[in-house]
C-alpha positions in Angstrom: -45.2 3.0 54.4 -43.7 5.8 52.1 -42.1 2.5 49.7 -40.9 4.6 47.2 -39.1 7.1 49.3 -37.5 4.6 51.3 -35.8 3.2 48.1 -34.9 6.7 47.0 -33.9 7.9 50.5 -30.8 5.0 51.3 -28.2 2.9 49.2 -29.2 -0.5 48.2 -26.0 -1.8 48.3 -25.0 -0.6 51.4 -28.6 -1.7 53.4 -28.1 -5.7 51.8 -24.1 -5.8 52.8 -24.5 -4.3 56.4 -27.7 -7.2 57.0 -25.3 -10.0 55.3 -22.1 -9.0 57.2 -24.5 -9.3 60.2 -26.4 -12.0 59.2 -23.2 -14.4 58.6 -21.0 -13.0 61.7 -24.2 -13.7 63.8 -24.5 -17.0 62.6 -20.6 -17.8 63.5 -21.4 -16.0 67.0 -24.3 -18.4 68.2 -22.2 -21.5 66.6 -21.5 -22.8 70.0 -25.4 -22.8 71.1 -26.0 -25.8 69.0 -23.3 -27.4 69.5 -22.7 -27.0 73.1 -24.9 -30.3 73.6 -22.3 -32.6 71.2 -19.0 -30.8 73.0 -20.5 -30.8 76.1 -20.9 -34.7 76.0 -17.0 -35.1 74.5 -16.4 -33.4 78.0 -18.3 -34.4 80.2 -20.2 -30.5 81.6 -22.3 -29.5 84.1 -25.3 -27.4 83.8 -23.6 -24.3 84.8 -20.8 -25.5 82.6 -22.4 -25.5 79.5 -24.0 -22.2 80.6 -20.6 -20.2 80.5 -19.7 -22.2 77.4 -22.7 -21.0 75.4 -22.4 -17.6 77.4 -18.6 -16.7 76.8 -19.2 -15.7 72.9 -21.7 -13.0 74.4 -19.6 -11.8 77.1 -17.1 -11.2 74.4 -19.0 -9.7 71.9 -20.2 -7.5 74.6 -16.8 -6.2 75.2 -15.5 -5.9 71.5 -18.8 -4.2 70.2 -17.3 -0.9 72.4 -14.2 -1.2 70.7 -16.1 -1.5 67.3 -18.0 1.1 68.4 -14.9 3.6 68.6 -13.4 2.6 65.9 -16.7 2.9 64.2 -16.6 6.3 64.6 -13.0 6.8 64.1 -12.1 4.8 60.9 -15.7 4.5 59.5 -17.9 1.6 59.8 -16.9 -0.1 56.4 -13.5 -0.1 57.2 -14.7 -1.3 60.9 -16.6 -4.3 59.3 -13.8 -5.6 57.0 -11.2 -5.5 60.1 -14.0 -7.2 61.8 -14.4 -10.2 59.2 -11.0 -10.7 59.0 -10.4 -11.1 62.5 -13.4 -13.4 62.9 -11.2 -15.9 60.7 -9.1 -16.3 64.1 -11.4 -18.3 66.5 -12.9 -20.4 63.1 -9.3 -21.5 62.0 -8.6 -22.2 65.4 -11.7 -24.5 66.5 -10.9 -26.3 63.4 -7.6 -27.1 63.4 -6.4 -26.6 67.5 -9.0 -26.9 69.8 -8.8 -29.8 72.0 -9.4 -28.8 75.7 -11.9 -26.8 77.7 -9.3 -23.9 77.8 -9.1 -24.2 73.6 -12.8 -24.1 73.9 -13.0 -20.6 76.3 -10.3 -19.4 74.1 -12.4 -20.0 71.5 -15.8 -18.7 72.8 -14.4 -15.6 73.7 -12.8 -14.8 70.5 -16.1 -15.6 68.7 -17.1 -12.7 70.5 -15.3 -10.7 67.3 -18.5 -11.6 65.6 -20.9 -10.9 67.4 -19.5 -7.1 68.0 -20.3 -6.7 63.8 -23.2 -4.8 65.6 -21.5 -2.1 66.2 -20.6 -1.4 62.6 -23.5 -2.7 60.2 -26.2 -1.0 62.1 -24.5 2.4 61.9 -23.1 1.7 58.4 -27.0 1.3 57.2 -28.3 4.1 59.6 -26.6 6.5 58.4 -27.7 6.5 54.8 -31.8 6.7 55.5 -33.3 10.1 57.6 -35.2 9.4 61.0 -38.6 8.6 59.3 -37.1 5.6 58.4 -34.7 4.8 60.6 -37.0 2.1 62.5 -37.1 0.2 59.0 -33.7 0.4 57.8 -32.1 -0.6 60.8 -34.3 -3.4 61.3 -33.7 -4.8 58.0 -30.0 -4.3 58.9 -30.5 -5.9 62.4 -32.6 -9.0 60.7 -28.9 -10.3 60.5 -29.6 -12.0 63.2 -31.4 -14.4 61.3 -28.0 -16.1 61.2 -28.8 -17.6 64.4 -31.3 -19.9 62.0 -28.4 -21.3 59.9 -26.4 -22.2 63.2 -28.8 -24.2 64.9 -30.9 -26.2 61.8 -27.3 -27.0 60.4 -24.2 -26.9 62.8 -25.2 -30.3 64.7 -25.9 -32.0 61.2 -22.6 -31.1 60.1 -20.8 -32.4 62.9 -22.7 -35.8 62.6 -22.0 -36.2 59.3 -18.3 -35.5 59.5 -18.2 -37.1 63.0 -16.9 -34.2 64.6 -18.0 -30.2 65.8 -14.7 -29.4 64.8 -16.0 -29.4 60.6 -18.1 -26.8 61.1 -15.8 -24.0 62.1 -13.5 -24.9 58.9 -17.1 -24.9 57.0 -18.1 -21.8 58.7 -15.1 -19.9 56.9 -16.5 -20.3 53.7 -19.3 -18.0 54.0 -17.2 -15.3 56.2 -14.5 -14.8 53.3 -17.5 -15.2 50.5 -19.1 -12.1 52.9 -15.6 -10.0 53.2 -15.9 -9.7 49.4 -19.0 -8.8 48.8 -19.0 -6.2 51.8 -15.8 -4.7 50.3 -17.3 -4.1 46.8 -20.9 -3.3 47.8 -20.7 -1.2 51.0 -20.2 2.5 50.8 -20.0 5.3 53.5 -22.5 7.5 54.3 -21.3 11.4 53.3 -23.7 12.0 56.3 -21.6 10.3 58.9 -21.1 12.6 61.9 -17.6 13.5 62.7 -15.6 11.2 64.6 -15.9 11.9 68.3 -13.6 11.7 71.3 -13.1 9.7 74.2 -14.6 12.9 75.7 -17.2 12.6 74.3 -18.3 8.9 75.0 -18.0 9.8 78.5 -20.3 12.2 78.0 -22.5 10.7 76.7 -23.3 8.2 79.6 -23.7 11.1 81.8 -27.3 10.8 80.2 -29.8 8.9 81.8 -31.5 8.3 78.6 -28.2 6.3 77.6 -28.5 3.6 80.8 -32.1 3.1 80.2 -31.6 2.2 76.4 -28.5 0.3 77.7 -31.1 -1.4 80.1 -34.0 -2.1 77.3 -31.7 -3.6 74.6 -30.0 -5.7 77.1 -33.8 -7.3 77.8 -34.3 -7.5 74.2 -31.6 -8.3 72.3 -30.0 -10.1 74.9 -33.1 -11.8 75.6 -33.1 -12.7 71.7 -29.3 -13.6 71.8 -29.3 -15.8 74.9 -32.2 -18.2 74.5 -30.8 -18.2 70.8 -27.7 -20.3 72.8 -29.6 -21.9 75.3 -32.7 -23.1 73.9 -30.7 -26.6 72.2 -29.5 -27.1 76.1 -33.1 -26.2 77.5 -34.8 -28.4 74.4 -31.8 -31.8 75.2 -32.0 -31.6 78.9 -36.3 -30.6 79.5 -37.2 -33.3 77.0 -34.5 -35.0 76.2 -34.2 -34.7 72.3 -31.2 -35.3 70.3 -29.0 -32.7 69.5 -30.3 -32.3 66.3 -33.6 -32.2 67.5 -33.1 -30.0 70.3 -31.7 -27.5 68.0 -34.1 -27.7 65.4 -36.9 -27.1 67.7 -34.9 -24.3 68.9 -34.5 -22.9 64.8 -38.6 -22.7 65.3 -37.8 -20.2 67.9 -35.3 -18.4 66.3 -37.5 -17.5 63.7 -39.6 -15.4 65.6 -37.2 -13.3 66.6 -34.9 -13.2 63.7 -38.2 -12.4 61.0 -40.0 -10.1 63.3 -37.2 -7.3 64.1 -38.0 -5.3 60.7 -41.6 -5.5 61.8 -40.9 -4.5 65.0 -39.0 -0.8 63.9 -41.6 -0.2 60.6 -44.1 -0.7 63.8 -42.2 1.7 65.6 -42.1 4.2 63.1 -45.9 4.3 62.7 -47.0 3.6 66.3 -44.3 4.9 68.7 -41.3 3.2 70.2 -42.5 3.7 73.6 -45.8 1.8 73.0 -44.2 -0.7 70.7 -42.0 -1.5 74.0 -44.7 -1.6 76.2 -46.3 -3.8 75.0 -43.6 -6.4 73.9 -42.6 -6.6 77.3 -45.8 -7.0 78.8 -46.3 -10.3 76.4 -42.8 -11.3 77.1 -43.6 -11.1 80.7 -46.4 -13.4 80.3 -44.9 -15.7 78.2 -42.2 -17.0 80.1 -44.4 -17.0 83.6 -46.3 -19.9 81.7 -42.8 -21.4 79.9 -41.7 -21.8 83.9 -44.6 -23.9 84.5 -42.4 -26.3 81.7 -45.8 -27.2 80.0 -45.4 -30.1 77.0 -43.4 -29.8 74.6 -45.3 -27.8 71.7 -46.5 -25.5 74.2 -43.4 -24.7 75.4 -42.5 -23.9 71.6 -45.1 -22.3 70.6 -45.0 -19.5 73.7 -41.2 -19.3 72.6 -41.8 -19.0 69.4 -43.4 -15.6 70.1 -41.4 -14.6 73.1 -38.7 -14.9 70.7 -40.8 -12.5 68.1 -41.3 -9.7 71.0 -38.0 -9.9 71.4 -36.9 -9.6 68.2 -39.5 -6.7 67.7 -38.6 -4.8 70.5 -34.9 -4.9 69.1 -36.4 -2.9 66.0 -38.5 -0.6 68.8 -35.4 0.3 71.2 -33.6 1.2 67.8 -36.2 3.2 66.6 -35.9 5.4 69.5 -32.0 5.7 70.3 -31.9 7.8 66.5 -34.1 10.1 67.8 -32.4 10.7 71.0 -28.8 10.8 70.0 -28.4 11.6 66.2 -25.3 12.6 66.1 -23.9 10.1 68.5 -25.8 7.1 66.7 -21.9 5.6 66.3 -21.3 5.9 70.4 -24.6 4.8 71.3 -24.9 1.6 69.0 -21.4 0.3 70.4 -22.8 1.1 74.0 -25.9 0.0 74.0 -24.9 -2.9 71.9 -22.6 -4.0 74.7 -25.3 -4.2 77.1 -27.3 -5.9 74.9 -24.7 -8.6 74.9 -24.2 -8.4 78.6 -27.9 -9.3 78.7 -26.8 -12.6 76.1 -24.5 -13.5 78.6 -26.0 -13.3 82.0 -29.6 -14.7 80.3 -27.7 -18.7 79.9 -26.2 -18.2 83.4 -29.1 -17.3 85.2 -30.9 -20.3 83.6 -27.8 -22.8 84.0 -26.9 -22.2 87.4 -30.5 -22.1 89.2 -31.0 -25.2 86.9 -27.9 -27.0 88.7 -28.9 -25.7 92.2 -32.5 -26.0 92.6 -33.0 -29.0 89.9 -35.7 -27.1 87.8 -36.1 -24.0 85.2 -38.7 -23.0 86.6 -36.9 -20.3 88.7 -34.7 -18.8 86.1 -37.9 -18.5 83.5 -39.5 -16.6 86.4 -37.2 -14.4 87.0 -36.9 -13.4 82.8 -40.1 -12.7 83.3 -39.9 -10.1 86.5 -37.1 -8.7 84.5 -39.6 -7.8 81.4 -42.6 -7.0 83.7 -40.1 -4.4 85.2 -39.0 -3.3 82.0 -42.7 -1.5 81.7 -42.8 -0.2 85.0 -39.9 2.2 84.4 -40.9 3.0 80.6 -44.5 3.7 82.4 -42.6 6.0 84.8 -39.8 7.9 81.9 -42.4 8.2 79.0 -43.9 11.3 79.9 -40.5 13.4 80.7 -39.6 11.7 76.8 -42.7 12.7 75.6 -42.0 16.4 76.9 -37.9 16.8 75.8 -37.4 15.0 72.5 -39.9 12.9 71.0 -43.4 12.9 69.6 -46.7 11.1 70.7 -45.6 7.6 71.7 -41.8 7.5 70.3 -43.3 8.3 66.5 -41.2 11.2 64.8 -42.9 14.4 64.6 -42.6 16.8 61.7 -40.8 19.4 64.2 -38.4 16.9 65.2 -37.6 16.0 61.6 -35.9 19.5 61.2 -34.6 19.3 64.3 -33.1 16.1 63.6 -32.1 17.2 60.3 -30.5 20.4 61.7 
């Protein structure tokens, strides 16, 4: 890799506050994950009740990030993220100070969804500083934000044991999100290269493109593959083999760092290799990985093969993003708040589908195969588009050609 031109090409600033701003808003998204096992016993849930718990914070940052996305594109993407941070206060002050019910908690859950839309703004904010040579890189190093997962789960259970309650760690969690606001305020800076702001028009158009559902489709495998076991895995780890909650989520941090480490890797990989093979191959390991998890081997099996699940996941987050640039340059705003939407539709239906065939049939073993046909899928129709992508608009294997560079530029 080119590392001096990559310094040269970006701003500094801007690439560390757009993967802080994600990094902390993801950690307040996942919050719930861990500590679904403590709340869940204060109320007595279900399997398929601690399933939409864990889920509702996707399902709403699935929603927001189109919003975000618009007014991305509308106000700007710095302007975007400190609306964003502020607003993220909401759901934190409230589970501190209010929250007492399962309706506080759904209330709750889907306001927490605020955070997890930051998507929608930091990855654009970072894009559009760096050219398409290095857009695999800079938006993974953006998109490594959701290392924040890591700080969720190894301390969000230890907190609420210390202090004897779950409800300390959304007052705690606002420490780090107004600390964040300021830093993001004084370091950010817009791009002079972000495309004009586009119309309601021209979203629309947008999906009229095939090109847009089958991102929509990829990212919703990866990232919300990433995103939902990121929730789940504390449940999976208390209720499989019975560890504590603090357990349970720490073996779930060993996960999480897969994922979170890897999705840099994943779009400098792209950039040299090709998106298209990057994805191909991540999802045929994924696919293989969680046919053996559903066999529910021992423990440190079980870890292990989620431990780099969780990495193809978190690569192939780097890989879709690597390709959607290329695609739709000057509708990188749009497509991030779309195809980050469906990305946390995948989060949200990922907990469900594990949840509710655990309460009916009694095992895991069904959802973890059907993850798995969803991945092994995943190649069939990548196998089937590459060649028409590899005709239109991209180089050999999803790698950026020196034509396309002026093209891109142009």
């Amino acid at each position: 890799m080119d590392r001096k031109g990559f310094l040269q090409s970006g701003h500094k600033g801007t690439l560390f506050s757009s993967f802080l701003y994600f990094d902390m808003s993801f950690m307040v998204w996942v919050l719930l994950g861990p500590l679904a096992v403590i709340i869940s016993g204060e109320f007595q849930l279900d399997a398929a009740q601690k399933a939409n718990l864990v889920a509702l914070p996707t399902l709403g940052g699935s929603v927001l990030r189109l919003v975000l996305g618009y007014m991305t594109d509308k106000i700007g993407p710095k302007r975007t993220g400190q609306i964003g941070l502020v607003l993220t206060l909401i759901p934190l002050l409230y589970g501190w100070l209010f929250a007492s019910t399962m309706g506080d908690m759904y209330f709750v859950a889907l306001m927490l969804g605020i955070a997890g839309a930051s998507f929608a703004a930091a990855i654009p904010l970072a894009s559009s500083w760096y050219p398409p040579q290095y857009q695999g890189l800079a938006t993974g190093i953006a998109g490594a934000g959701n290392s924040g997962t890591i700080f969720a789960t190894l301390f969000a259970n230890r907190i609420a044991e210390h202090y004897g309650s779950w409800h300390a760690v959304f007052g705690l969690a606002l420490i780090p999100i107004v600390l964040t606001l300021i830093v993001f305020t004084f370091l950010a800076k817009e791009s002079p290269n972000r495309p004009a702001p586009k119309s309601l028009t021209d979203y629309a158009n947008v999906l009229k493109h095939k090109d847009a559902w089958l991102f929509c489709l990829f990212y919703s495998v990866t990232f919300g593959g990433f995103v939902g076991l990121s929730t789940y895995l504390t449940i999976f780890f208390n209720t499989q083999y019975g560890l504590s909650p603090v357990r349970a989520a720490d073996f779930t941090t060993l996960c999480v760092i897969g994922g979170s480490f890897f999705r840099p890797v994943g779009g400098w990989l792209a950039d040299k290799l090709g998106g298209i093979r990057m994805l191909m191959v991540l999802y045929g390991i994924v696919a293989l990985l969680m046919a053996g998890i559903s066999t529910l081997p021992s423990l440190a099996l079980t870890t292990s093969m989620l431990f780099v699940a969780m990495m193809c996941l978190g690569m192939g987050n780097g890989s879709v993003f690597q390709l959607v640039p290329q695609r739709f340059r000057g509708e990188i705003g749009i497509m991030t708040g779309i195809v980050g939407a469906a990305g946390g539709l995948g989060g949200y239906f990922l907990p469900k589908i594990l949840g509710n065939l655990k309460l009916s049939s009694g095992s895991f073993t069904p959802g973890f195969l059907i993850l798995s046909g969803i991945a092994a899928a995943c190649i069939l129709i990548i196998a089937v588009v590459q060649a028409e992508w590899k005709r239109t608009w991209i180089g050999d294997g999803g790698k950026v050609s020196s034509t396309q560079l002026d093209t891109l530029h142009s």
